[in-house]
Every structure is written in structure tokens, then in C-alpha cells.
C-alpha positions, -999 to 999 in steps of 0.1 A, spaced: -9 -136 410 -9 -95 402 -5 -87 371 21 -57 374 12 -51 336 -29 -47 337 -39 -16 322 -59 10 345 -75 30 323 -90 23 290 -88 41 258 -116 60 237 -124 68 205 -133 105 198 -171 99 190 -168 78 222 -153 107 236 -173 134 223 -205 110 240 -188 112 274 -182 149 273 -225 150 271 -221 144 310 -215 169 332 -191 140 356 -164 139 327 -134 162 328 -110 169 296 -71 171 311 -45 184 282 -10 170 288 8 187 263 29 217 267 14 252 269 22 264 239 8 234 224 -24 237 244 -24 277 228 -17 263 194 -56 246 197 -72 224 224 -105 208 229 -131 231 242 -133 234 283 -101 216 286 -78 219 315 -39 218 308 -19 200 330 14 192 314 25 159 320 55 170 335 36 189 363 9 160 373 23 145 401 23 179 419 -12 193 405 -33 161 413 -56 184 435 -69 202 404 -84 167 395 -120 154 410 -120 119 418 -154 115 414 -151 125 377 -142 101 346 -112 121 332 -102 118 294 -66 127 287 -55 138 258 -20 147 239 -8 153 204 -9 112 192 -21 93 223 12 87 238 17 113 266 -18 110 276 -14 72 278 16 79 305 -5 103 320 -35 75 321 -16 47 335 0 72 366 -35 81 375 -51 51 367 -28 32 392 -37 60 415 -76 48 416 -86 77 391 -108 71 363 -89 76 336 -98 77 295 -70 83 273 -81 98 238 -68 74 211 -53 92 185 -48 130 210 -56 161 193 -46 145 156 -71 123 158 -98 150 174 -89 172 148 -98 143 123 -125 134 137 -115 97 141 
């Protein structure tokens, strides 16, 4: 029986995050708004507010494991489980840009 509720993505922490962004087949995606992104954003980075997704997919590479971050975790898991069920591989930063600020 499908599971209409199984998760397609999985979530990282930012050490395991910072590890992933060694390799040059990961991509950072920014959901937040632009003048959050302007406010500070991870280095390299590309924004794509959530909003806009759906219609800027062809900026993503498919071949790429893709970390998506936001402010807590929350947008960027939205943003993970519409690509995700889209056959992306998809990472969503646990804790967003408080947590990478933290260092957590």
C-alpha cells in the first residue's frame, strides 16, 4: 500500500551540511524572501523564494543533492517535500539560517 505520507527528502544538521557543501554535486537553494536573503545568507547560495519554485525549477540540476534552507526549517521543509516528490534530491537544513547562524 503507498504511503501518501513518506517523506522525500531527509533533513541535515549544519555540520552535516557544511560536510556536503565540500562536494562540488551539492547546491544551497534559499527560500526565503529577498530581503531576507539580503539581510544574510549562506555563502554561494541561490534564492528561490518559495513562492516562485514551481515556476523556476529549471534553475535547479537534477543531478545535484540540493539543501534548502529558510529562517527555522519550516519553509524549506515545504520546499523539500514539493521537490522531493518531484524525484529531486532534496536536504532540508534543520534549524534554517537560525540554526546556521548558531552553528547547530
Amino acid at each position: 500500500m503507498l504511503n501518501l505520507f513518506t517523506k522525500k527528502f531527509k533533513s541535515v544538521t549544519v555540520a552535516q551540511a557544511k560536510e556536503m557543501m565540500k562536494n562540488k554535486n551539492t547546491m544551497i537553494v534559499d527560500v526565503r524572501e529577498p530581503y531576507e536573503y539580503a539581510s544574510g545568507h549562506i555563502k554561494g547560495a541561490k534564492l528561490i523564494p518559495l513562492g516562485s519554485l514551481p515556476d523556476q525549477l529549471q534553475q535547479l540540476d537534477e543531478n545535484k543533492d540540493i539543501i534548502l534552507v529558510c529562517a527555522s526549517g519550516a519553509r524549506s521543509g515545504r520546499a523539500a517535500s514539493f521537490l522531493g516528490k518531484r524525484g529531486y534530491r532534496v536536504h532540508n537544513l534543520m534549524g534554517g539560517m537560525m540554526g546556521w547562524s548558531r552553528g547547530v
